[in-house]
Backbone as CSV, one residue per row, in Angstrom:
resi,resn,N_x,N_y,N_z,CA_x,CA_y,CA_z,C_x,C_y,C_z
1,UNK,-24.767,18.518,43.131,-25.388,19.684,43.716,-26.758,19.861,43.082
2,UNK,-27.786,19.954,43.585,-29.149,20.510,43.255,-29.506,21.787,42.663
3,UNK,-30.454,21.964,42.068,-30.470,23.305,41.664,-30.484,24.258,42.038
4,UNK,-31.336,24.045,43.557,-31.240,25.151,44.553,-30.136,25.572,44.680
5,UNK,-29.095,24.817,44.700,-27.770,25.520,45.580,-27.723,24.782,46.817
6,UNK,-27.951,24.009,46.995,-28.085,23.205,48.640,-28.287,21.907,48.151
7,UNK,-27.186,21.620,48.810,-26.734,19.829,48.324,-26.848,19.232,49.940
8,UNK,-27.483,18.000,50.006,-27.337,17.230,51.376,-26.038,16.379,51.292
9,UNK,-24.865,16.288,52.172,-24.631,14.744,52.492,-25.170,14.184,53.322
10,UNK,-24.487,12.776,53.003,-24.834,11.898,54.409,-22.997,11.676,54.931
11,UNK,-22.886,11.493,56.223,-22.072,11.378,56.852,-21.215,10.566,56.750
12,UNK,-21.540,9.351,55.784,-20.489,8.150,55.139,-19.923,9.080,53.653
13,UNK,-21.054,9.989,52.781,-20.531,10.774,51.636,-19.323,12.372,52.174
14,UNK,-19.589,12.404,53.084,-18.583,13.730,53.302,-17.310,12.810,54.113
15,UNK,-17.552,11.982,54.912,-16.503,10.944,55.205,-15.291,10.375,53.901
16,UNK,-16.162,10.068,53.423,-15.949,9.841,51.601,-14.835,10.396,51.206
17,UNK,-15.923,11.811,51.094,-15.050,12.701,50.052,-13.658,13.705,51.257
18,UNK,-13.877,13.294,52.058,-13.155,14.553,53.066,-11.756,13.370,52.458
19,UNK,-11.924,11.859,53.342,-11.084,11.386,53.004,-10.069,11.363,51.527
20,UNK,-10.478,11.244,50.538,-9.993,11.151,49.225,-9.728,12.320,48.865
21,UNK,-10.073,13.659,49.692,-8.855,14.743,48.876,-8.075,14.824,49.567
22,UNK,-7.939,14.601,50.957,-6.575,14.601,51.944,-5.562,13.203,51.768
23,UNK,-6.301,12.001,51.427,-5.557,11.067,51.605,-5.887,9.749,50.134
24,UNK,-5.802,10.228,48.763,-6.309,9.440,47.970,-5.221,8.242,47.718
25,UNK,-4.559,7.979,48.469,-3.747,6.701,48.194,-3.783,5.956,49.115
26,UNK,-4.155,6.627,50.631,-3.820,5.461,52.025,-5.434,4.640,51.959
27,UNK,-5.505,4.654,52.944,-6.461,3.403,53.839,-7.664,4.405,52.941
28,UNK,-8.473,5.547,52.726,-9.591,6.116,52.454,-9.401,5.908,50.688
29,UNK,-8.701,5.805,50.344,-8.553,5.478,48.191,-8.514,4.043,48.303
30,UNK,-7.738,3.140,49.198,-8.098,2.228,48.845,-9.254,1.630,49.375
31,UNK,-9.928,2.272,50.233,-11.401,1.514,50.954,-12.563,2.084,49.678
32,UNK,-12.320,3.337,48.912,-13.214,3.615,47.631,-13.397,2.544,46.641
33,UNK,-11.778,2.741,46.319,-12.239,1.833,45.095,-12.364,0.368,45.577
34,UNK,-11.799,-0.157,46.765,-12.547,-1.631,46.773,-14.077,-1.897,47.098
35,UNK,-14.787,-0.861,47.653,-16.145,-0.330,47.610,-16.649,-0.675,46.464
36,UNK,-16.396,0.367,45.387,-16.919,0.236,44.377,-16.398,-1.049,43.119
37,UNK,-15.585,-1.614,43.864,-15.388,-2.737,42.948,-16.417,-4.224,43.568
38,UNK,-16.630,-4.362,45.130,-17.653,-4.799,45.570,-18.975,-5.087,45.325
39,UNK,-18.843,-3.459,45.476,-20.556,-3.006,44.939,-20.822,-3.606,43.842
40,UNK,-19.703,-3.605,43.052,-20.406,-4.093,41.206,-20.467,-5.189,40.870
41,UNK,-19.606,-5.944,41.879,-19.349,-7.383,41.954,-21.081,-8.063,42.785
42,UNK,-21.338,-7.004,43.810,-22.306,-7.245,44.547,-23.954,-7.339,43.751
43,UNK,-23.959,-5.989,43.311,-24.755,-6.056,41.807,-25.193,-7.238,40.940
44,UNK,-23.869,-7.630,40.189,-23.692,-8.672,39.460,-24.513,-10.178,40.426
45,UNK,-24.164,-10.467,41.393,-24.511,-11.241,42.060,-26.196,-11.313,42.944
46,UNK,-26.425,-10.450,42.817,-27.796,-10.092,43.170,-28.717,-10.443,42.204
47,UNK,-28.178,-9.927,40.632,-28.795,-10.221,39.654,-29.370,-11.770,39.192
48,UNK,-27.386,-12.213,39.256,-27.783,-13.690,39.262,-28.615,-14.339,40.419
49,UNK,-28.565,-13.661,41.377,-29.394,-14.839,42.350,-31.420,-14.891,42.343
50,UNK,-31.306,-13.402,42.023,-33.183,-12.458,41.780,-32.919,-13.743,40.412
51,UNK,-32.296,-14.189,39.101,-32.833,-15.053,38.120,-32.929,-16.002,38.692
52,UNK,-32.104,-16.936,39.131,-32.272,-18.324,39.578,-33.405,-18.622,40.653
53,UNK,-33.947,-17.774,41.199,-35.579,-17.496,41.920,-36.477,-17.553,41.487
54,UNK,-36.228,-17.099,40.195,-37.408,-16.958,38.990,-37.392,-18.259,38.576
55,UNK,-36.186,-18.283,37.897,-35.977,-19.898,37.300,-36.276,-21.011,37.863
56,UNK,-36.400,-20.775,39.392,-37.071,-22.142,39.932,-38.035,-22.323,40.452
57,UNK,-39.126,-20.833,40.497,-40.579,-20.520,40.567,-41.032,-21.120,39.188
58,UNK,-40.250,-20.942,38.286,-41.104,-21.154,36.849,-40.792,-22.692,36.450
59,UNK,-39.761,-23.685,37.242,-39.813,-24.800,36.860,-40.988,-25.475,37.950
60,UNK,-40.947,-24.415,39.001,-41.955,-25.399,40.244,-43.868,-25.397,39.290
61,UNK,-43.213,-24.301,38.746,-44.939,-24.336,38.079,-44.694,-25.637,36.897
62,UNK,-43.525,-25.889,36.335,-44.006,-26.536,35.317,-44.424,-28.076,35.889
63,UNK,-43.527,-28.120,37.127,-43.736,-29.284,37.488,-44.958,-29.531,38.327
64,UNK,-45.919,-28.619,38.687,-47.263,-28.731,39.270,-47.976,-29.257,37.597
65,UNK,-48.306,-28.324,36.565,-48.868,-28.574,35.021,-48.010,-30.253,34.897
66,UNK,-47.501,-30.378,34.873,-47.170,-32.059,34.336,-47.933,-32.860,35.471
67,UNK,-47.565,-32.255,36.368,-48.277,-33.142,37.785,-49.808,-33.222,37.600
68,UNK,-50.515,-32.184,37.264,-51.772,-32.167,37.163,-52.249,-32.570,35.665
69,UNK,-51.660,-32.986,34.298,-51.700,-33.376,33.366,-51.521,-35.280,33.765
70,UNK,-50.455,-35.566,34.839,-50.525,-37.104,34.747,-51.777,-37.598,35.504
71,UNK,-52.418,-36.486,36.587,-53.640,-37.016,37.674,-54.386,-36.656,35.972
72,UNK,-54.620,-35.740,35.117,-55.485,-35.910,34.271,-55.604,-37.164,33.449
73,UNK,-54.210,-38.002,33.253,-54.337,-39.198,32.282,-54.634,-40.315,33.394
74,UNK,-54.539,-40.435,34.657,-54.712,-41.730,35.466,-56.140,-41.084,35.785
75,UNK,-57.033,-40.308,35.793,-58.750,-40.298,35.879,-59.070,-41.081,34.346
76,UNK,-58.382,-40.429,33.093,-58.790,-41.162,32.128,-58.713,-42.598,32.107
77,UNK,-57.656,-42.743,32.569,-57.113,-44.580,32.689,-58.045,-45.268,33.327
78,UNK,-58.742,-44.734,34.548,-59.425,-45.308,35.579,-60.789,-45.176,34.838
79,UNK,-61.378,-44.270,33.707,-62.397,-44.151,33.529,-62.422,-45.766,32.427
80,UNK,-61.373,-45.993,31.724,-61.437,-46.745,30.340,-61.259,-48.128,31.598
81,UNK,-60.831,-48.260,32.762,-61.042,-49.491,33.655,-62.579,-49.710,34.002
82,UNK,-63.293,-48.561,33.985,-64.777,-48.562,34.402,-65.655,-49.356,33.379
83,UNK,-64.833,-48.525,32.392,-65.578,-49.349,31.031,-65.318,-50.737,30.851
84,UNK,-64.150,-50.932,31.191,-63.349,-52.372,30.709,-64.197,-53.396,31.597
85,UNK,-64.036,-53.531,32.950,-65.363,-53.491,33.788,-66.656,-54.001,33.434
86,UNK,-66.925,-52.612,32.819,-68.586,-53.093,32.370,-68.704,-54.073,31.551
87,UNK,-67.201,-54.377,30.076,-67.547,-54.892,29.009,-66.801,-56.064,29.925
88,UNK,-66.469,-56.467,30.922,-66.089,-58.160,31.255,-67.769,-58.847,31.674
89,UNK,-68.470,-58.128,32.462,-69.734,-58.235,33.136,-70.568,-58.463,32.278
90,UNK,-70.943,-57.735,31.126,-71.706,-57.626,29.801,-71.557,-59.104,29.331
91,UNK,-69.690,-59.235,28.973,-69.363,-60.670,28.284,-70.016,-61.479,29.079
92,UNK,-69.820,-61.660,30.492,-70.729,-63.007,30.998,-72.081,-62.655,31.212
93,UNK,-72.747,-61.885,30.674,-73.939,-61.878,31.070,-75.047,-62.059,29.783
94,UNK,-74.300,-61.435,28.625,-74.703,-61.155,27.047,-75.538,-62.629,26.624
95,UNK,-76.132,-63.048,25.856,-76.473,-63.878,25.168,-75.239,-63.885,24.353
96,UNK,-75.151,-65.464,23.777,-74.229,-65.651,22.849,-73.485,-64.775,21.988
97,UNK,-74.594,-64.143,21.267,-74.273,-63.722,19.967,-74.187,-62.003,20.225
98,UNK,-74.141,-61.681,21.279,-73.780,-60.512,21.877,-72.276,-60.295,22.210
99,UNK,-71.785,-61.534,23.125,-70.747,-61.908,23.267,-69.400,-61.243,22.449
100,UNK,-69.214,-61.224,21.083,-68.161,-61.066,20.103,-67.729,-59.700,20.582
101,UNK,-68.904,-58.819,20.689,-69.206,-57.324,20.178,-68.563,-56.569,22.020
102,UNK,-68.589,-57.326,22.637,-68.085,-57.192,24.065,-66.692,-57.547,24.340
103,UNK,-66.172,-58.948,23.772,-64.710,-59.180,23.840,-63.989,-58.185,22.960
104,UNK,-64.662,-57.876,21.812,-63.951,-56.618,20.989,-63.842,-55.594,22.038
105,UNK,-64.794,-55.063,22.895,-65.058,-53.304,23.462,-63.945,-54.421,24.492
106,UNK,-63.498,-55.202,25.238,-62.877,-55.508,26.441,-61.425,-55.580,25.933
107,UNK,-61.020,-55.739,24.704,-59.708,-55.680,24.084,-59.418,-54.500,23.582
108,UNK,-60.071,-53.709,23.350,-59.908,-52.255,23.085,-59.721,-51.610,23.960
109,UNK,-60.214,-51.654,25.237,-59.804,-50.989,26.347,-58.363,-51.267,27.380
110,UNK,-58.056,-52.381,26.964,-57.196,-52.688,27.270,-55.878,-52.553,26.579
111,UNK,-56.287,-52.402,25.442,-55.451,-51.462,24.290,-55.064,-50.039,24.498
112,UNK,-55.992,-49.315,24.986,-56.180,-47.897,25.633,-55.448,-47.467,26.539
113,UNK,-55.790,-48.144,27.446,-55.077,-48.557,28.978,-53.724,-48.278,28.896
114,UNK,-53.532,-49.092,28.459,-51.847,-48.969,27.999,-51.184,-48.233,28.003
115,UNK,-51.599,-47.403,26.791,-51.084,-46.448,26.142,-51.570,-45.047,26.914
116,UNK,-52.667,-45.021,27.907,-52.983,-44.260,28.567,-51.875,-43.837,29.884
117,UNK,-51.774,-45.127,30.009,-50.710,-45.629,31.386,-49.305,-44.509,31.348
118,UNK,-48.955,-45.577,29.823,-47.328,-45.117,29.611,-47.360,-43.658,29.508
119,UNK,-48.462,-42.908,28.860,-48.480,-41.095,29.015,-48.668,-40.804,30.521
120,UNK,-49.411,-41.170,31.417,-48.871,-40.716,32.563,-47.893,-40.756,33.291
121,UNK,-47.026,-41.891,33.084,-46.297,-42.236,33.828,-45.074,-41.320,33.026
122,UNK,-45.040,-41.240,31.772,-43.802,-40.094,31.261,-44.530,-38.696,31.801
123,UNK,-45.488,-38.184,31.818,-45.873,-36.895,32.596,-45.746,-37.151,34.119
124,UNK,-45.507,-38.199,34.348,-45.174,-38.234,36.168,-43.520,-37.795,36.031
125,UNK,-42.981,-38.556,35.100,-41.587,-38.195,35.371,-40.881,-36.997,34.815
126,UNK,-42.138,-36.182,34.047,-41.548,-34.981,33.594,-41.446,-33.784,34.565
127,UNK,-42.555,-34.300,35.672,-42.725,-33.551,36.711,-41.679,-33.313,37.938
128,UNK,-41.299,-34.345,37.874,-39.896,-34.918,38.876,-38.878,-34.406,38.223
129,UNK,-38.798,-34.235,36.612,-37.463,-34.180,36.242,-37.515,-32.127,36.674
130,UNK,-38.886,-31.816,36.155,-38.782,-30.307,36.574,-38.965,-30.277,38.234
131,UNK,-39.234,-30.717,38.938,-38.749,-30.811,40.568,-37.169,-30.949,41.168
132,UNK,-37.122,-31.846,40.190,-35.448,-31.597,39.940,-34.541,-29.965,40.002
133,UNK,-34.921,-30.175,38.342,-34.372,-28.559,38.105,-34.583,-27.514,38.987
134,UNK,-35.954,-27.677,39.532,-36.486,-26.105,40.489,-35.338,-26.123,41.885
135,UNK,-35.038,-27.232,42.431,-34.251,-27.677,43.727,-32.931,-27.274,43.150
136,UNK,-32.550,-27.594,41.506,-31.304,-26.834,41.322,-30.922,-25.258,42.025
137,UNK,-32.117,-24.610,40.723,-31.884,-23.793,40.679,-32.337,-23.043,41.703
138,UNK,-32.701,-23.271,43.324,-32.921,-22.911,44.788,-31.842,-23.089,45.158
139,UNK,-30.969,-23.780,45.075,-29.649,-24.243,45.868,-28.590,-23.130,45.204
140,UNK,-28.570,-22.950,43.771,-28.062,-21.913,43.537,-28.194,-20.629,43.651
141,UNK,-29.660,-20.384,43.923,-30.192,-19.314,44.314,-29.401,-18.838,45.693
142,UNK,-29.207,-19.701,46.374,-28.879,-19.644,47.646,-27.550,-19.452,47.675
143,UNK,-26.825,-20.197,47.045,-25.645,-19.295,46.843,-25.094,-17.841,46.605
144,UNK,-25.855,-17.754,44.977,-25.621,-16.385,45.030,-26.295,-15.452,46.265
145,UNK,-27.214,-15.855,47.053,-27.777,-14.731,48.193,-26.788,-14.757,49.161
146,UNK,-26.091,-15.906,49.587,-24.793,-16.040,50.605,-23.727,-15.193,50.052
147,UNK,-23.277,-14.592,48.729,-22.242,-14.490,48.016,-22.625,-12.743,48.246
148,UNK,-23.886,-12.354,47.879,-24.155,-11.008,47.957,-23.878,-10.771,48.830
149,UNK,-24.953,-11.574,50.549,-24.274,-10.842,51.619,-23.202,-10.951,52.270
150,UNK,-22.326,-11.990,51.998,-20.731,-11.295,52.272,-20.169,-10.146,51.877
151,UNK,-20.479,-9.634,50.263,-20.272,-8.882,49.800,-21.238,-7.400,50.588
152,UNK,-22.387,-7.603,50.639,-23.111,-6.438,51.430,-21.996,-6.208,52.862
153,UNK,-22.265,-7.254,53.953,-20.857,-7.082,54.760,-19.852,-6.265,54.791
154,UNK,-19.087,-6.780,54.192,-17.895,-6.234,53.419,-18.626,-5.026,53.074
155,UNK,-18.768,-4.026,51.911,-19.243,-2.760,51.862,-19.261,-1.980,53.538
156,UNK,-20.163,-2.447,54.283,-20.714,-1.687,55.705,-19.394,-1.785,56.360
157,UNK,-17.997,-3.091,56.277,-17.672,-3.011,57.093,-16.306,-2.123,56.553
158,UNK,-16.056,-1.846,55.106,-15.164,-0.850,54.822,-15.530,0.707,55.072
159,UNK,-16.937,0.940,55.622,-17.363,2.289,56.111,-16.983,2.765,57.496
160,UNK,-16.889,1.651,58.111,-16.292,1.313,59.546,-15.149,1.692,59.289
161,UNK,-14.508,0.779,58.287,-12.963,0.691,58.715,-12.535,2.407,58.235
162,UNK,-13.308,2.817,57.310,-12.878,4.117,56.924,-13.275,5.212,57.940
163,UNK,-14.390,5.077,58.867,-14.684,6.003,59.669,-13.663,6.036,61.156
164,UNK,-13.137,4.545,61.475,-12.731,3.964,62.394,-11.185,4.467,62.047
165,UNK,-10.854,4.247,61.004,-9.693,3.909,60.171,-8.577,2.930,60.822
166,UNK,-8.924,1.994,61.185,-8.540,0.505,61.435,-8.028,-0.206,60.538
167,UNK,-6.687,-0.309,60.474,-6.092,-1.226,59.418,-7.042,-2.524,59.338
168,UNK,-6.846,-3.596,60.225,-7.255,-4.827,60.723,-8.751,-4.806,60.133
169,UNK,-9.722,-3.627,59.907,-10.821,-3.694,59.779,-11.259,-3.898,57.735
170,UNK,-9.694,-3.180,57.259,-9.812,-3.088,55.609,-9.156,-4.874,55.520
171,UNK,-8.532,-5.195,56.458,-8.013,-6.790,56.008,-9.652,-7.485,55.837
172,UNK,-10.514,-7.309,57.304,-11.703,-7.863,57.235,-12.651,-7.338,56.252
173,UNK,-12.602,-6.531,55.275,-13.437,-6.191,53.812,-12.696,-7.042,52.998
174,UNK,-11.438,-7.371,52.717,-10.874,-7.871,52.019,-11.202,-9.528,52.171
175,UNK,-11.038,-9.996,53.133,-11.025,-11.010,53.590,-12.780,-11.385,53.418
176,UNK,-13.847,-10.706,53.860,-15.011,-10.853,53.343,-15.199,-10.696,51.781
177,UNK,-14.658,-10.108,51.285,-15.197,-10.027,49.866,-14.273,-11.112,49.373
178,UNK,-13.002,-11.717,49.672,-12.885,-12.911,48.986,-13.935,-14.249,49.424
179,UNK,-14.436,-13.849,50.528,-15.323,-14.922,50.712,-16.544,-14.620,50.042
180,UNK,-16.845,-13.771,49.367,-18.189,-13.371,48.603,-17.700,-13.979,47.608
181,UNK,-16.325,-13.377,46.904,-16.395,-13.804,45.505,-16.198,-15.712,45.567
182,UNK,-15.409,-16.517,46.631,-15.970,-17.565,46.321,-17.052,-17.820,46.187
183,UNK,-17.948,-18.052,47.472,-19.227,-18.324,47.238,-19.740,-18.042,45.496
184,UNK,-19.118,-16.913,44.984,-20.234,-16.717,43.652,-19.703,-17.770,42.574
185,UNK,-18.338,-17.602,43.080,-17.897,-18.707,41.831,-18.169,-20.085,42.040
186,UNK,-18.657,-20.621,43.581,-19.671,-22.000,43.444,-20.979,-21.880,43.112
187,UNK,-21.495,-20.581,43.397,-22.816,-20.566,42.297,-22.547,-20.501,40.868
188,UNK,-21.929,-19.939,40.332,-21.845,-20.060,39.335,-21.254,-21.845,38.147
189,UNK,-20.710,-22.297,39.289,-20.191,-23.708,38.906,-21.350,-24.488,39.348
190,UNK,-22.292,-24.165,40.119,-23.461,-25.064,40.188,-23.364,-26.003,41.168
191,UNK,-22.653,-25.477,42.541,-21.883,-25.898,43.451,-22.701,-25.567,44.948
C-alpha cells in the first residue's frame, strides 16, 4: 500500500491474491508458488545467459587483438624479406670485398624471418583458439536464452491457466518449465 492510502492492482495481482485467500491449496496456490519458483529459476538463467554474451564479446575482441598482432608480425616479416632482398642484390652486385658484410646482413635476416614467422603463426592460432571459445560461449548463450524463454512461457501461461482455471493449462506450465529447466541443464553442461 502507498502512502497515500491508494494502492493500484493490476488484474493478474488481484487475480492473485483473490485466488489464494479463497483457494490456497487448489489450482491458484499451486500456480503461485510454481510461478515463483520459475521466476527464480528464470532469473538464474537470464543471468547465466546476459554472462556468456559478455564472455563471448570479450573473447571475439581478444581474437580480433591476436588477429591484428599476427598481420602486425607478417608486415614485419615481409619488411626483413625487403631487406633480405636488397642484401641478395647488393651480394651480386658489391665488389669483392664488400661481399662478406652482405652475406652476413642476408643470413641475419633470414635468421629473423624465422623467428618472426613462428610468432605469427602462434598469434594466428591464438586467435582461432579465442574464435573458438567466443562460438562456445554463443552456443551456450543460446541455450540459456531458449531455457529462459520456456521458462518466460510457462510464467504467462500459468496466468492463463489461473485466470482461465484450466487444469490442462497448469499441466502445460509444468510441462514447459520442465522443458526450460532442461534446456538450462544443457547449458550448463556445455551442451
Amino acid at each position: 500500500m502507498s502512502e497515500g492510502g491508494f494502492h493500484v492492482h493490476g488484474l493478474h495481482d488481484h487475480e492473485l491474491e483473490h485466488a489464494a485467500e479463497h483457494d490456497p491449496k487448489g489450482l491458484a496456490g499451486q500456480l503461485a508458488v510454481a510461478t515463483a519458483i520459475i521466476a527464480t529459476v528464470g532469473a538464474m538463467f537470464s543471468y547465466m545467459g546476459g554472462l556468456t554474451q559478455a564472455d563471448a564479446g570479450i573473447y571475439k575482441n581478444n581474437a580480433a587483438i591476436k588477429k591484428t598482432e599476427a598481420a602486425d608480425q607478417w608486415a614485419y616479416y615481409q619488411s626483413k624479406s625487403n631487406k633480405q632482398n636488397l642484401a641478395e642484390l647488393a651480394l651480386d652486385l658489391a665488389p669483392a670485398e664488400r661481399r662478406p658484410v652482405y652475406a652476413e646482413q642476408l643470413k641475419r635476416y633470414q635468421g629473423e624471418k624465422a623467428a618472426i614467422q613462428n610468432d605469427a603463426k602462434k598469434l594466428e592460432d591464438e586467435s582461432k583458439d579465442w574464435d573458438r571459445r567466443s562460438e562456445e560461449q554463443m552456443h551456450q548463450h543460446h541455450r540459456w536464452a531458449q531455457a529462459t524463454t520456456a521458462l518466460q512461457i510457462a510464467i504467462a501461461m500459468a496466468a492463463i491457466a489461473l485466470l482461465t482455471r484450466r487444469k490442462w493449462l497448469e499441466y502445460g506450465v509444468f510441462a514447459l518449465s520442465g522443458l526450460g529447466v532442461v534446456l538450462g541443464v544443457l547449458a550448463w553442461q556445455h551442451i
